[in-house]
MILUM-884282 format. One record per atom (N, C-alpha, C): residue number from 1; residue in one letter; atom name; x, y, z. Coordinates in nm, 2 decimals. Example, Ala and Ser with C-alpha at 12.3 -4.5 7.8 and 13.67 -1.06 7.14 Angstrom:
REM residues 2
   pos   code   site        x        y        z
     1      a      N     1.32    -0.57     0.78
     1      a     CA     1.23    -0.45     0.78
     1      a      C     1.32    -0.33     0.78
     2      s      N     1.28    -0.22     0.71
     2      s     CA     1.37    -0.11     0.71
     2      s      C     1.29     0.00     0.79
//
This chain:
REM residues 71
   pos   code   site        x        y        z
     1      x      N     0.08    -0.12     0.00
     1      x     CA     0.00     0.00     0.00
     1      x      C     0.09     0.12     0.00
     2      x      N     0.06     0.19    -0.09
     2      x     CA     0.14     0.34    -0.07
     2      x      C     0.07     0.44     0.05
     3      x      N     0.15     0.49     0.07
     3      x     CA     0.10     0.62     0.20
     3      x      C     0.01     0.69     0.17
     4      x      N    -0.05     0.74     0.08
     4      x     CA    -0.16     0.83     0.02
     4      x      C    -0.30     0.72     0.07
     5      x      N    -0.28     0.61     0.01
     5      x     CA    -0.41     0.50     0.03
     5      x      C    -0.42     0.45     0.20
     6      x      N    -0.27     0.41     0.23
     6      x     CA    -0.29     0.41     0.40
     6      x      C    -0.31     0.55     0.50
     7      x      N    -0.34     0.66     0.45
     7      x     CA    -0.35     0.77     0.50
     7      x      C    -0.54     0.79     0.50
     8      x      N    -0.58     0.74     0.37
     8      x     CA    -0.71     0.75     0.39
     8      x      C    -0.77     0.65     0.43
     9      x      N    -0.74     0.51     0.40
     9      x     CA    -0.81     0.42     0.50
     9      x      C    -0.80     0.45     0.67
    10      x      N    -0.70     0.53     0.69
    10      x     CA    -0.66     0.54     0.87
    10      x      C    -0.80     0.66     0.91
    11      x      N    -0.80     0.74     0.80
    11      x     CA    -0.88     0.85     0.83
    11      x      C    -1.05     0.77     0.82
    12      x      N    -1.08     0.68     0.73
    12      x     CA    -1.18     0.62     0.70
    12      x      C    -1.22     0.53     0.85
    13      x      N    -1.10     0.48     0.91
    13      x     CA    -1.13     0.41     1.01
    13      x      C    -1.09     0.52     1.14
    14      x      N    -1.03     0.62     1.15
    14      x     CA    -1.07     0.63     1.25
    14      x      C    -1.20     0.76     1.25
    15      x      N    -1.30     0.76     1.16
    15      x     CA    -1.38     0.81     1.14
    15      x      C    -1.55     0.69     1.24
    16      x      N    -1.51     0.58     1.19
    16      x     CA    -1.56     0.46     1.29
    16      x      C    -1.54     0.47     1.37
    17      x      N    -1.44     0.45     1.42
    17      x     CA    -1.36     0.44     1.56
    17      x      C    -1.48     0.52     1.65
    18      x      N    -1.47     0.66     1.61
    18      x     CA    -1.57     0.82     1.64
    18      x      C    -1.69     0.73     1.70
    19      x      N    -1.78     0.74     1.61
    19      x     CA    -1.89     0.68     1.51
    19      x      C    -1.94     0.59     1.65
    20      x      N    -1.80     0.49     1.58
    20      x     CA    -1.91     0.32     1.72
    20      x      C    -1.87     0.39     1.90
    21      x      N    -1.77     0.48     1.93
    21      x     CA    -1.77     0.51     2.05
    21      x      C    -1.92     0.56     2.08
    22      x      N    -1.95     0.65     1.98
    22      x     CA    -2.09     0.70     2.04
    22      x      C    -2.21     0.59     2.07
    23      x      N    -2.17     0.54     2.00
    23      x     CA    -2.29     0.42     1.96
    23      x      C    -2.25     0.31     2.10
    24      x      N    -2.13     0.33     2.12
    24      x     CA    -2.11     0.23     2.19
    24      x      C    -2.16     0.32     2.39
    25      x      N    -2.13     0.44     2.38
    25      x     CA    -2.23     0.49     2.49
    25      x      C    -2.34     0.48     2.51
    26      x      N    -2.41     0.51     2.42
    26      x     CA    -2.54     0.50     2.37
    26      x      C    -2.62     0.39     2.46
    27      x      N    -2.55     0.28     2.42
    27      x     CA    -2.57     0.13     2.43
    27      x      C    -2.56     0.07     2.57
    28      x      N    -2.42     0.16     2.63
    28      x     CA    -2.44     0.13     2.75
    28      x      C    -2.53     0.20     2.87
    29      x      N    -2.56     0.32     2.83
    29      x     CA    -2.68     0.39     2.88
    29      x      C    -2.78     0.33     2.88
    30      x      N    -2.81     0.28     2.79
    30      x     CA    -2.95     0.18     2.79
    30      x      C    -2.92     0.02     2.87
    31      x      N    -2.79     0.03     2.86
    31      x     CA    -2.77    -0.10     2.97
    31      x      C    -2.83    -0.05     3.14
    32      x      N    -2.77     0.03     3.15
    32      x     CA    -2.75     0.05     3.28
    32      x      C    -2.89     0.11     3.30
    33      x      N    -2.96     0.19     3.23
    33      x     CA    -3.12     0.20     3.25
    33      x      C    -3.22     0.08     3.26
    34      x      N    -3.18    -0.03     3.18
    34      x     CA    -3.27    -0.15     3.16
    34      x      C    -3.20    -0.24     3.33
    35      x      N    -3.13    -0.19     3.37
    35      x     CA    -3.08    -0.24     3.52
    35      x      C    -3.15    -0.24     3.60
    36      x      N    -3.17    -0.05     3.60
    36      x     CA    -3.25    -0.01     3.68
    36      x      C    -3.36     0.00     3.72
    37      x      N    -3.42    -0.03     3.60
    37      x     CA    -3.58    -0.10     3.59
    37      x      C    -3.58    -0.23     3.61
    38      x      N    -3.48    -0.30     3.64
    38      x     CA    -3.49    -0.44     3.67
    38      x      C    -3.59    -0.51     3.55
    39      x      N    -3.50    -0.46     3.42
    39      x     CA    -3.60    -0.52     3.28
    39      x      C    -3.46    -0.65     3.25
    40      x      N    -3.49    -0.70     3.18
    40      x     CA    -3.39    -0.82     3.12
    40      x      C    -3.30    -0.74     2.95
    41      x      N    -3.19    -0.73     3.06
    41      x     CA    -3.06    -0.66     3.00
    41      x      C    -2.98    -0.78     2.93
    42      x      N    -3.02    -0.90     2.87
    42      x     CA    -2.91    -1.03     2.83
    42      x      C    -2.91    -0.97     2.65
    43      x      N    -3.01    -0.91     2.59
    43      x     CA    -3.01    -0.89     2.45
    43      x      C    -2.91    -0.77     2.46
    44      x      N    -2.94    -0.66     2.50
    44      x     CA    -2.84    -0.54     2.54
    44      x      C    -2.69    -0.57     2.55
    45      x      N    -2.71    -0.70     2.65
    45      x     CA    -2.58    -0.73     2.65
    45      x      C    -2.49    -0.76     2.56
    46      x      N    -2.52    -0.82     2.51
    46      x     CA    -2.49    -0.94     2.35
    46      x      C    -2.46    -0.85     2.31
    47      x      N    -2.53    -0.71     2.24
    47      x     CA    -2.51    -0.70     2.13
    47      x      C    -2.38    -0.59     2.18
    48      x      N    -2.39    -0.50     2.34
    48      x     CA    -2.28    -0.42     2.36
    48      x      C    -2.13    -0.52     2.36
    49      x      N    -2.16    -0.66     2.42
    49      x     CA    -2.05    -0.72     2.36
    49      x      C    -2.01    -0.76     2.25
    50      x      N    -2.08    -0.73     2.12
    50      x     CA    -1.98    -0.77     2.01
    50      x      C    -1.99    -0.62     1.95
    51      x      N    -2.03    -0.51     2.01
    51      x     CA    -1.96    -0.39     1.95
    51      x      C    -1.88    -0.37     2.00
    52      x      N    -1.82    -0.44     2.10
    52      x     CA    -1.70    -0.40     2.21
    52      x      C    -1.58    -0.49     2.10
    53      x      N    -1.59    -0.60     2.10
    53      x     CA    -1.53    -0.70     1.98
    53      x      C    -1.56    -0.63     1.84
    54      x      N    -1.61    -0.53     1.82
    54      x     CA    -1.56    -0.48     1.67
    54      x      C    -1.49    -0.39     1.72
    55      x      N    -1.54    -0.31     1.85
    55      x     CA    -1.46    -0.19     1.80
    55      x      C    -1.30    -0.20     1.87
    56      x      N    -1.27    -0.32     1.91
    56      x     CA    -1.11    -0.37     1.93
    56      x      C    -1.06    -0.42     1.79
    57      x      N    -1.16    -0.46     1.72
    57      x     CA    -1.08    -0.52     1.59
    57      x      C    -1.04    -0.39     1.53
    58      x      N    -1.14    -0.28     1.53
    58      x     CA    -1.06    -0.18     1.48
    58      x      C    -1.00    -0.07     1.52
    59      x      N    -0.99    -0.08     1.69
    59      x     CA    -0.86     0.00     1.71
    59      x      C    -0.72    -0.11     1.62
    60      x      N    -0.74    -0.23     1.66
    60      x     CA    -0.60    -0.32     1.61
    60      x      C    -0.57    -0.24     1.47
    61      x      N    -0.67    -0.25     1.42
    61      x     CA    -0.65    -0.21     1.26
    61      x      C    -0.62    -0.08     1.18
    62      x      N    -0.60     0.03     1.31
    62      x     CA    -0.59     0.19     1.31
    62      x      C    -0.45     0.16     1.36
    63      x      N    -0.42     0.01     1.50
    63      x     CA    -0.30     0.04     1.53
    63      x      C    -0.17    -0.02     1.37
    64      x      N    -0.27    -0.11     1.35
    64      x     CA    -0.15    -0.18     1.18
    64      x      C    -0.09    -0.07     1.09
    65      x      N    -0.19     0.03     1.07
    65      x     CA    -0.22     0.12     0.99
    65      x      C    -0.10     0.22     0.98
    66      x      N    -0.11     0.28     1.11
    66      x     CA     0.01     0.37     1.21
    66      x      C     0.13     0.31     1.23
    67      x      N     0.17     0.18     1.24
    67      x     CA     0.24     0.13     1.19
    67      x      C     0.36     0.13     1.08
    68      x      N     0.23     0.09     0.99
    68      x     CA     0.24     0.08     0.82
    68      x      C     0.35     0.22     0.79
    69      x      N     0.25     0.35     0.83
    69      x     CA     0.30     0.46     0.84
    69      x      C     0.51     0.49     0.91
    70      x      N     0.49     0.43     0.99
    70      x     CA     0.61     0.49     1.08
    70      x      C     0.72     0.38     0.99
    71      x      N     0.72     0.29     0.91
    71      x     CA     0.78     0.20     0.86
    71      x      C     0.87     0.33     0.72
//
């Protein structure tokens, strides 16, 4: 990959990165509300755990990236 293309994919992903943090607040607000109502938090859960598992796959892949860069 030339620098020009890894410069925009880094920007593309850390534009996500943004993106799912919010989402990933979002998500846990509504966890911790559905607590407090003593409503059944297990779907909530799930799904804040595999946006927690994407959004490590793509810090990993912002960290490759930056990398790539410093090389």
């Amino acid at each position: 990959m030339n620098r020009e293309t890894i410069c925009d994919e880094l920007r593309r992903l850390e534009g996500e990165v943004v993106e799912a943090e919010h989402e990933l607040a979002k998500q846990e607000a509504l966890l911790i509300r559905l607590k407090q109502e003593h409503q059944d938090v297990s779907r909530v859960a799930s799904a804040l755990s595999l946006m927690r598992e994407q959004q490590q796959s793509r810090q990993q892949d912002r960290l490759r990236l930056l990398a790539l860069l410093q090389q």
